[in-house]
Backbone as a chain_set.jsonl record, in Angstrom:
{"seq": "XXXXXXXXXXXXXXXXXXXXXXXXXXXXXXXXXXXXXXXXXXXXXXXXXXXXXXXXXXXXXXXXXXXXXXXXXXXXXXXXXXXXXXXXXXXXXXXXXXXXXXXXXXXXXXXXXXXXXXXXXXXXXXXXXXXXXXXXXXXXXXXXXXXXXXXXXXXXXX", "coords": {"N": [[-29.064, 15.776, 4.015], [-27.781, 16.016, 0.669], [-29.295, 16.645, -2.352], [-30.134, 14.915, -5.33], [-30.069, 16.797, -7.585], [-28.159, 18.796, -6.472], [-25.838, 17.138, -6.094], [-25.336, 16.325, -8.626], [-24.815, 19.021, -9.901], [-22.197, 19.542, -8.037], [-20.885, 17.164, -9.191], [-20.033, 18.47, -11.735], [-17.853, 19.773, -11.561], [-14.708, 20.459, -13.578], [-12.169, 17.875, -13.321], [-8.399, 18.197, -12.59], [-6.019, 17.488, -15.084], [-3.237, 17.05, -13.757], [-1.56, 16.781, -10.269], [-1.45, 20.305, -9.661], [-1.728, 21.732, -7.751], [-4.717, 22.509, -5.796], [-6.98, 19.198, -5.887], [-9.592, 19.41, -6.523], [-12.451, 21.61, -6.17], [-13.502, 21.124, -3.472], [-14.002, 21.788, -0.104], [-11.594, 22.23, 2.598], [-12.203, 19.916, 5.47], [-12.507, 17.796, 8.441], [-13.178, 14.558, 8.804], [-15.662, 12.12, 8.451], [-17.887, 12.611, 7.246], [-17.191, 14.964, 5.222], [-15.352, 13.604, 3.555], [-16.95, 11.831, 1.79], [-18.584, 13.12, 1.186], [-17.05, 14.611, -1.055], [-15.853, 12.36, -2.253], [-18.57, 11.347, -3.728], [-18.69, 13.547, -5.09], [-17.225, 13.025, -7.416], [-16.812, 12.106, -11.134], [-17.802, 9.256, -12.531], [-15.367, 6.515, -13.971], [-14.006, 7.508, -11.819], [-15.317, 8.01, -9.528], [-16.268, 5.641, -8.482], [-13.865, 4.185, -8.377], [-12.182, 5.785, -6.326], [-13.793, 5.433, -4.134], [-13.748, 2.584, -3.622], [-10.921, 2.447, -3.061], [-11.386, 3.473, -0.635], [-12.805, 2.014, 0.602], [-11.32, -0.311, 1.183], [-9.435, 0.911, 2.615], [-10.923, 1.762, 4.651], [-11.197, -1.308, 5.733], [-8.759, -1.922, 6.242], [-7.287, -0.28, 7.956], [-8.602, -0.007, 10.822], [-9.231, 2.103, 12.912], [-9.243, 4.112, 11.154], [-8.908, 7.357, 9.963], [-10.175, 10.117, 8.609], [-10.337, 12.964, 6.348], [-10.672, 15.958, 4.217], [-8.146, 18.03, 2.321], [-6.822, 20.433, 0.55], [-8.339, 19.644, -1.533], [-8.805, 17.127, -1.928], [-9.06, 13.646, -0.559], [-7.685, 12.718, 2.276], [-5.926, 10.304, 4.891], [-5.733, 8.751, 8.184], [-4.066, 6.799, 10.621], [-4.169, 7.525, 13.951], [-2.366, 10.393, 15.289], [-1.677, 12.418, 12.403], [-1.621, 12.254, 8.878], [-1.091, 10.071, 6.368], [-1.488, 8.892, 4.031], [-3.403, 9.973, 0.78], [-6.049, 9.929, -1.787], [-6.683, 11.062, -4.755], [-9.173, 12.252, -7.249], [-8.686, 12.644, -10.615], [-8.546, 14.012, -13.602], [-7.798, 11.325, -15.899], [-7.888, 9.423, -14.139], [-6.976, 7.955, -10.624], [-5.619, 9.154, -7.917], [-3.367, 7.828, -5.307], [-1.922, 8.787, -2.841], [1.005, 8.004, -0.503], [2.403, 9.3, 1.761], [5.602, 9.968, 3.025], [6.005, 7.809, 1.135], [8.749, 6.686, 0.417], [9.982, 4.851, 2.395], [8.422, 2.536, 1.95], [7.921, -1.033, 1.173], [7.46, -2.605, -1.765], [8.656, -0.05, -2.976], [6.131, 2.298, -4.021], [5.427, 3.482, -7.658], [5.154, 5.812, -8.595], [5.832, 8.915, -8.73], [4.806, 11.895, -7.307], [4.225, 15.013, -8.758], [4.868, 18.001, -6.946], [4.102, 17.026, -4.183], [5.746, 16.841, -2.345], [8.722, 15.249, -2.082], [9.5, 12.429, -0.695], [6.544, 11.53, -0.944], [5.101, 8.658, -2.731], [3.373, 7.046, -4.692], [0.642, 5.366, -6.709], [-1.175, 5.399, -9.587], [-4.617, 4.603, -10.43], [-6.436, 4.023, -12.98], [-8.734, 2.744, -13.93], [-11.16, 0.571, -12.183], [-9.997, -2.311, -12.42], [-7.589, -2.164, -11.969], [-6.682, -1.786, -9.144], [-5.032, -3.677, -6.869], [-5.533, -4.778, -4.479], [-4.028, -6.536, -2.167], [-1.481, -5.401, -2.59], [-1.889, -2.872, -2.234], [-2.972, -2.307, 0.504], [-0.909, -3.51, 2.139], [0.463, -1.612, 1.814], [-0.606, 0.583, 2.895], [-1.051, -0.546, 5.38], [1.682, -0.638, 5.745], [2.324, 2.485, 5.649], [1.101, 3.155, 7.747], [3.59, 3.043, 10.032], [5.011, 4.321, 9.681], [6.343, 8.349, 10.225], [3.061, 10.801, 10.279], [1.633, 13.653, 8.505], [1.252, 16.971, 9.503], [0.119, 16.836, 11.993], [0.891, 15.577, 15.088], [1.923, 13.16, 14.568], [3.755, 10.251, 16.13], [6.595, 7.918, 16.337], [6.1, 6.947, 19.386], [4.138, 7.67, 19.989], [2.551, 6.074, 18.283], [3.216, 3.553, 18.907], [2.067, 3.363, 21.713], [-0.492, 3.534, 21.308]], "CA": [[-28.578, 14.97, 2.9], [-27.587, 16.319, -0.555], [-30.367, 16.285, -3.013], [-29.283, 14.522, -6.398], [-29.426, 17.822, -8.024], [-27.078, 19.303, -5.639], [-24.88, 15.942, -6.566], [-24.784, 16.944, -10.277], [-23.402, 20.365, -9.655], [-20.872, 19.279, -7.223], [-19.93, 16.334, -9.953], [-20.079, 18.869, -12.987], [-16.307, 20.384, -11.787], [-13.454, 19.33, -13.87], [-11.051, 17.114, -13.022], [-7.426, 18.358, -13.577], [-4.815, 16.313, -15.668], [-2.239, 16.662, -12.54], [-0.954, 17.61, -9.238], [-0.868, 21.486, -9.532], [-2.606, 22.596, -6.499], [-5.97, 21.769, -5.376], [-7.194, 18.613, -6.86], [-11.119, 19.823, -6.72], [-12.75, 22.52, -5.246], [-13.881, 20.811, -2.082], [-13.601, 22.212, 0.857], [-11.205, 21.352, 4.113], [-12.734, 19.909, 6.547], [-12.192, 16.672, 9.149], [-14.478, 13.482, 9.122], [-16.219, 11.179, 7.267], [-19.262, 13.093, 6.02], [-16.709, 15.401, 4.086], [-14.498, 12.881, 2.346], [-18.0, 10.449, 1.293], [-19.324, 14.007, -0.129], [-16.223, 14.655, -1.888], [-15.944, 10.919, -2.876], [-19.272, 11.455, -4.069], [-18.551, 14.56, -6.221], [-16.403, 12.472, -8.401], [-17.832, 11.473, -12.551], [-16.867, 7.792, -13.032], [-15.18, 5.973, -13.395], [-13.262, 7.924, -10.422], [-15.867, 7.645, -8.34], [-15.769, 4.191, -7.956], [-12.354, 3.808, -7.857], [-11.764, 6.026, -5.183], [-14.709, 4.324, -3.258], [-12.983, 1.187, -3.774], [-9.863, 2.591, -2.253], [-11.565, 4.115, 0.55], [-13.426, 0.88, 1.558], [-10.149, -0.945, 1.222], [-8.777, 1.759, 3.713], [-11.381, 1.65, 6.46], [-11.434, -2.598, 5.838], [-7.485, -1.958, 6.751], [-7.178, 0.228, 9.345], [-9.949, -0.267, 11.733], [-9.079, 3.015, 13.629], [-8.57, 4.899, 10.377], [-9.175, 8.916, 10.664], [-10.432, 10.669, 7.249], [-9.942, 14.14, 6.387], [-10.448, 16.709, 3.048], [-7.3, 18.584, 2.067], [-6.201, 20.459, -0.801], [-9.161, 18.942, -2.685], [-8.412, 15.386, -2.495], [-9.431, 13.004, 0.53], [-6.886, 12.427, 3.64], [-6.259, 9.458, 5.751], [-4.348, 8.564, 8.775], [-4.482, 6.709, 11.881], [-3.724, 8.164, 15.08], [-2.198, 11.894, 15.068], [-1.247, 13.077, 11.644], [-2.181, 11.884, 7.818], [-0.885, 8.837, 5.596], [-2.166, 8.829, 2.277], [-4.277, 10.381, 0.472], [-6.632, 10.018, -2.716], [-8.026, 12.208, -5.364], [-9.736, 12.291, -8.809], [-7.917, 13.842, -11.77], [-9.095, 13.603, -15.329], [-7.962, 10.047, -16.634], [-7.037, 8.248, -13.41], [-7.374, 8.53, -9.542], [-4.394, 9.109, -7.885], [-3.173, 7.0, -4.806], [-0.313, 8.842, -2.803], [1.322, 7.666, 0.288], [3.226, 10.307, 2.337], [6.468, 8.794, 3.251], [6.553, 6.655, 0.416], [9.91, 6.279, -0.155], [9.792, 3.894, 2.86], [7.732, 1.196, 1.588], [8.614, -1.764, 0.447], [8.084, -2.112, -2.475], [8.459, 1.458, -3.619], [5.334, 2.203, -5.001], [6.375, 3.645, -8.508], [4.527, 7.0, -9.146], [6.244, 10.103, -7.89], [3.99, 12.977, -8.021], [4.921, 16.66, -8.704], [4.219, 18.831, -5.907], [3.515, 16.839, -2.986], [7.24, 16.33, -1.198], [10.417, 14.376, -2.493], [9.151, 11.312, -0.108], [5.742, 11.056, -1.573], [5.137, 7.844, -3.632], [1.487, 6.599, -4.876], [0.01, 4.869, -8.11], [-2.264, 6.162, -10.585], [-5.791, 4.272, -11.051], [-7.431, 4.418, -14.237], [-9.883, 1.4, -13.623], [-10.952, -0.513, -10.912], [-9.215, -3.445, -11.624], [-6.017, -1.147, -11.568], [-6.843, -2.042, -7.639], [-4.514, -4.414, -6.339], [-6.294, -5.001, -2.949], [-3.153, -7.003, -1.356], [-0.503, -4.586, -2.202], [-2.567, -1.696, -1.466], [-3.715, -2.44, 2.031], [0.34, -3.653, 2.415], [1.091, -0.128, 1.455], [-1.52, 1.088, 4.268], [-0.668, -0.69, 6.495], [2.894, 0.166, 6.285], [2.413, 3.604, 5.981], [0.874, 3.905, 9.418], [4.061, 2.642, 10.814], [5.56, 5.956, 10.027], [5.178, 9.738, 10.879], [2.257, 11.24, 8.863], [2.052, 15.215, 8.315], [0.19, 17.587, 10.055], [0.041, 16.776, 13.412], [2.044, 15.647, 15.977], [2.462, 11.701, 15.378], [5.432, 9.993, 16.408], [6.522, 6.362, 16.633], [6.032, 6.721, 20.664], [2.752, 8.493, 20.134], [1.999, 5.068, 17.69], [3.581, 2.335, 20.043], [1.162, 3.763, 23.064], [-2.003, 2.987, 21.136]], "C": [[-28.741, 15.769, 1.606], [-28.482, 15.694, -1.413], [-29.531, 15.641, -4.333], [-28.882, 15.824, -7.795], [-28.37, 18.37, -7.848], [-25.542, 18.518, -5.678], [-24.246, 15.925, -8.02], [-23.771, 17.966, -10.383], [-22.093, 20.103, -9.161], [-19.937, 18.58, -8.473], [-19.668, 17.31, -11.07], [-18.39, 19.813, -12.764], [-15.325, 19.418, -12.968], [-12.352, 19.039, -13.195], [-10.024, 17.214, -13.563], [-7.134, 17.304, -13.757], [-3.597, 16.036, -14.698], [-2.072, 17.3, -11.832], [-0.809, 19.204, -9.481], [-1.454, 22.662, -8.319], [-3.617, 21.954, -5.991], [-6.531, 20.524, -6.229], [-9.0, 18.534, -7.233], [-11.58, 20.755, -6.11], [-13.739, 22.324, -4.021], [-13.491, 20.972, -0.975], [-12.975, 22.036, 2.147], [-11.655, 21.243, 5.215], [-12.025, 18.228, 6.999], [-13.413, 15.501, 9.469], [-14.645, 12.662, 8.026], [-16.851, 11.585, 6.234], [-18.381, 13.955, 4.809], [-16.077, 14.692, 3.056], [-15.685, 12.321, 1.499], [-18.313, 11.869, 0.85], [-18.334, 14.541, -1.295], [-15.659, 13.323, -2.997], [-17.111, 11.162, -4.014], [-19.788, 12.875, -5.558], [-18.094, 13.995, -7.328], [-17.11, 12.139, -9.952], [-17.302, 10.443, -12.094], [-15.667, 7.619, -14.057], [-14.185, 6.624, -12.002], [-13.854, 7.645, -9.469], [-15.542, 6.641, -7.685], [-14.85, 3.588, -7.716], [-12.014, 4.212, -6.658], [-12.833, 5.643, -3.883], [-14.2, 3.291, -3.014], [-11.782, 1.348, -2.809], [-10.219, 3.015, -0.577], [-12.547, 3.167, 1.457], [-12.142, 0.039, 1.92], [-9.576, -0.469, 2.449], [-9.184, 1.427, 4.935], [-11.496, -0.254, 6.803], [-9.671, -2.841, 6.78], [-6.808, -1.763, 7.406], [-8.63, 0.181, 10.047], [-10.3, 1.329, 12.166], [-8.882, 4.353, 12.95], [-9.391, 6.338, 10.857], [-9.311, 9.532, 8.923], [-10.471, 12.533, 7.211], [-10.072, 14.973, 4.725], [-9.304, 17.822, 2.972], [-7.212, 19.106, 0.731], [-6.849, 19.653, -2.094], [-9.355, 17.102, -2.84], [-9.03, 14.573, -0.601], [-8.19, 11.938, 0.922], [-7.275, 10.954, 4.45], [-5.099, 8.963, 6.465], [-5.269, 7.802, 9.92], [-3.7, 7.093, 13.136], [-3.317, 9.473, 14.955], [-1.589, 12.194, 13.619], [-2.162, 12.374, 10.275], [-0.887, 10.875, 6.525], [-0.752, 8.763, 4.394], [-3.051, 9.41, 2.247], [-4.829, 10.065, -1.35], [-7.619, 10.905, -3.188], [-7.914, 11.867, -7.062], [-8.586, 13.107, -9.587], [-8.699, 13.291, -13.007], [-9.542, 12.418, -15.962], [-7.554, 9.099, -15.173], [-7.674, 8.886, -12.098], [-5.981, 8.369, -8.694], [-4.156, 8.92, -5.97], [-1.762, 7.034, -4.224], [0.128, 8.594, -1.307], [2.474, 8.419, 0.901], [4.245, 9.541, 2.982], [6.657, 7.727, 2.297], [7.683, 5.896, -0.354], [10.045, 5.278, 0.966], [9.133, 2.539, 3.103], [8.166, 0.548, 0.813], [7.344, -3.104, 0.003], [7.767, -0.803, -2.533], [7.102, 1.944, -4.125], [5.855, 3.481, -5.905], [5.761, 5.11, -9.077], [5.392, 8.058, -8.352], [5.757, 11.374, -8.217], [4.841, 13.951, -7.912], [3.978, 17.405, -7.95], [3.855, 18.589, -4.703], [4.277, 16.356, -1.973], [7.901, 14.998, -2.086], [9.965, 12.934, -2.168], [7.957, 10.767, -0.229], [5.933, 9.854, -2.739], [3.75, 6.928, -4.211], [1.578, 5.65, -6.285], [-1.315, 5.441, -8.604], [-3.414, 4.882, -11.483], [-6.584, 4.716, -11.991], [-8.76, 3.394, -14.133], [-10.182, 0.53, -12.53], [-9.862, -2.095, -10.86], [-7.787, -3.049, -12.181], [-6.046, -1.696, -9.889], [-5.711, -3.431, -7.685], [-4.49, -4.458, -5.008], [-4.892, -5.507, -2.29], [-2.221, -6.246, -1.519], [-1.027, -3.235, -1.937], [-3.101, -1.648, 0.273], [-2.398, -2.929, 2.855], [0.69, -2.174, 2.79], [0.626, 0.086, 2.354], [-1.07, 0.834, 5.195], [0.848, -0.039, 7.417], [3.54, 1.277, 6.755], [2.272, 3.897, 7.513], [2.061, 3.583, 10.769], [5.492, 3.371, 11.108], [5.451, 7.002, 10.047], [4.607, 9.966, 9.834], [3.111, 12.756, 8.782], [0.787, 15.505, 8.459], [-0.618, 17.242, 11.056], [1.136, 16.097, 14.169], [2.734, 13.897, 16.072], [3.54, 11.434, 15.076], [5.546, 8.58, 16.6], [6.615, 6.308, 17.603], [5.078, 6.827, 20.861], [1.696, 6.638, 19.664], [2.134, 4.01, 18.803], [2.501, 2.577, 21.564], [0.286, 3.469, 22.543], [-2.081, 1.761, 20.881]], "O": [[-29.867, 16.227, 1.415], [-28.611, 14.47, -1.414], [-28.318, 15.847, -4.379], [-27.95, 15.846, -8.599], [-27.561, 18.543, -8.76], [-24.452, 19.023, -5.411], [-23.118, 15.634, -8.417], [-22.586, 17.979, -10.715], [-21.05, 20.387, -9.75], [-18.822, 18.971, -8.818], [-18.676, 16.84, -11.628], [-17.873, 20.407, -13.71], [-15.256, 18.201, -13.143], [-11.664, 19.842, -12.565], [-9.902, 16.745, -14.695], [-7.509, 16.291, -13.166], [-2.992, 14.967, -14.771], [-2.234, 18.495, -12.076], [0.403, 19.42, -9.492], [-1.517, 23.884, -8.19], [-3.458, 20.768, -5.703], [-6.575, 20.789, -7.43], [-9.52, 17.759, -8.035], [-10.927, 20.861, -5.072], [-14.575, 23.15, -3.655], [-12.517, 20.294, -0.648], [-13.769, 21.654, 3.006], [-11.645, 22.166, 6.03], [-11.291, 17.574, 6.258], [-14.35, 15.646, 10.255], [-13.99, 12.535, 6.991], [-16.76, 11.348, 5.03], [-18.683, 13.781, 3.629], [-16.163, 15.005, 1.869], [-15.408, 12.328, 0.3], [-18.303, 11.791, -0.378], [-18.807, 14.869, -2.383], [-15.22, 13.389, -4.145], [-16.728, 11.189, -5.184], [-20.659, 13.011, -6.418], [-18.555, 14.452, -8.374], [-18.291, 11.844, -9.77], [-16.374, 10.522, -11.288], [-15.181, 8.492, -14.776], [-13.718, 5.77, -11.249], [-13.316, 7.1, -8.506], [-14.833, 6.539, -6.684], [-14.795, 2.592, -6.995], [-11.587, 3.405, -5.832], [-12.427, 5.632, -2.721], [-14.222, 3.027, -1.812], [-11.607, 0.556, -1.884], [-9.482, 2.883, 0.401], [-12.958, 3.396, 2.594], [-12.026, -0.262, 3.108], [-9.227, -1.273, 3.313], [-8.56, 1.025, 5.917], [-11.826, -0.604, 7.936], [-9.456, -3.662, 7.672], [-5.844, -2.455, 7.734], [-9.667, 0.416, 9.426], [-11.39, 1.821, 11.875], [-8.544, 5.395, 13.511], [-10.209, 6.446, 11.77], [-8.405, 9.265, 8.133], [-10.66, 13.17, 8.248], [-9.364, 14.373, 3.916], [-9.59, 18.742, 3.738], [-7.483, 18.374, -0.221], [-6.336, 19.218, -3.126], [-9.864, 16.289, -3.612], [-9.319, 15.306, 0.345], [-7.804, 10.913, 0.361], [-8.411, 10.518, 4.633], [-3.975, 8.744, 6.014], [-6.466, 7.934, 10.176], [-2.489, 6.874, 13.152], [-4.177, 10.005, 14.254], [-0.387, 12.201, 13.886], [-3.3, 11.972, 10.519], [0.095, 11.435, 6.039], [0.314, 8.533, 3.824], [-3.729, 9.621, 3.253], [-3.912, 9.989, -2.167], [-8.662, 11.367, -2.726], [-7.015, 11.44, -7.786], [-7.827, 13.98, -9.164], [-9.319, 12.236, -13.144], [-10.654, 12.143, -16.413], [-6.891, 8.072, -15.32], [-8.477, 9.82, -12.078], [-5.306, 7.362, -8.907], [-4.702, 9.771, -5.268], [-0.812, 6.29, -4.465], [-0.695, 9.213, -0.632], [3.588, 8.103, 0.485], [3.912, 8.48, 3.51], [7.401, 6.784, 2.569], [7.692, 5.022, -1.221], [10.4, 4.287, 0.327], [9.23, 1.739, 4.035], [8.751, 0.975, -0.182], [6.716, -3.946, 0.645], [6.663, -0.402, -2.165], [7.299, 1.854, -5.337], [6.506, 4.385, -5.382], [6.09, 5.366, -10.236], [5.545, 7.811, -7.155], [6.14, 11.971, -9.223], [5.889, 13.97, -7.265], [2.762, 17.508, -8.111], [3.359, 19.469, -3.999], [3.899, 15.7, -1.003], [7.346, 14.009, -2.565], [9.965, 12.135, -3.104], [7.849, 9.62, 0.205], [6.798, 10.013, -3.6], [3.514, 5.913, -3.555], [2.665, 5.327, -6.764], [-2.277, 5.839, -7.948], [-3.247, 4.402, -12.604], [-7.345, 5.676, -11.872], [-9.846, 3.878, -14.451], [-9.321, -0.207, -12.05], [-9.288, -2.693, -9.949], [-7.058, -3.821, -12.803], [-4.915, -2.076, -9.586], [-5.721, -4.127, -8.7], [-3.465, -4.188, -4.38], [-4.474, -4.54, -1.654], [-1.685, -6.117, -0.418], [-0.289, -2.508, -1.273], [-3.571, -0.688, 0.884], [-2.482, -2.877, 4.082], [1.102, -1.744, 3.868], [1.426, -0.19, 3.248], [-0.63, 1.668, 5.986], [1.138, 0.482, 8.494], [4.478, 1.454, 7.533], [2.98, 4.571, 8.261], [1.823, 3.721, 11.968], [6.419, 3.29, 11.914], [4.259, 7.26, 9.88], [5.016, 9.68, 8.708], [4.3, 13.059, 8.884], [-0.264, 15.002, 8.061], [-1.847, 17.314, 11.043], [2.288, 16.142, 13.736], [3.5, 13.404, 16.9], [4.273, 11.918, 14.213], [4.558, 7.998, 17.047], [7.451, 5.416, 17.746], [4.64, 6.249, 21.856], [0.735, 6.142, 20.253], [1.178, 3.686, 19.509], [2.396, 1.641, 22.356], [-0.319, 2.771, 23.357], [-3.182, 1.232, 20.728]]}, "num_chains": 1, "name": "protein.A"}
């Protein structure tokens, strides 16, 4: 376990202003323990926001699958990845791969993370909208992620 010193440092990165690559310098890995220490890197209010989102997540998918990418924290269920959330500066950002297939739209379209990406940008917790966020989730998982092999035959079998 990470000492609270060791918790300072981690939190003392900055947080860019947007999408231009990595969104922290946390390292890729697959699981829980990495996203909750990357969660945990966050200043506030991000932290807690993206805590918030990431209890919301596993309250939503039961079966969910977590993952660190490109700085930001991954989530999918079954073979590939869904959405993902990460810190930036003034907000926490809330993007849903495939999100041009949800309905509604959600209305953010980031730069840099595919044409069909679509998320929202948390500045405060009660930016959270628990019922259309866990809509969004759900829906997502009901098409292919990225970066692995799932498929709506692969989904329909579990």
């Amino acid at each position: 376990m990470a000492s609270n010193e060791e918790g300072s440092r981690r939190a003392a990165f900055q947080l860019p202003e947007a999408m231009t690559g990595k969104a922290s310098p946390a390292k890729a890995a697959v699981g829980d323990k990495p996203v909750f220490a990357y969660l945990a890197s966050l200043p506030q209010p991000q932290r807690g926001i993206a805590e918030a989102v990431d209890a919301l997540a596993a309250t939503t998918l039961p079966r969910l699958q977590r993952s660190v990418k490109w700085g930001m924290a991954y989530y999918g269920v079954g073979d590939g990845w869904c959405f993902s959330c990460g810190g930036f500066a003034s907000h926490v950002k809330l993007m849903f791969i495939n999100g041009v297939t949800l309905d509604p739209v959600p209305p953010v379209t980031p730069v840099g993370m595919g044409k069909a990406t679509r998320g929202v940008e948390l500045a405060s917790l009660d930016d959270i909208d628990e019922a259309q966020l866990a809509a969004w989730m759900t829906q997502i998982t009901s098409v292919p992620g990225v970066g692995g092999k799932k498929g709506r035959a692969a989904r329909s079998a579990s």
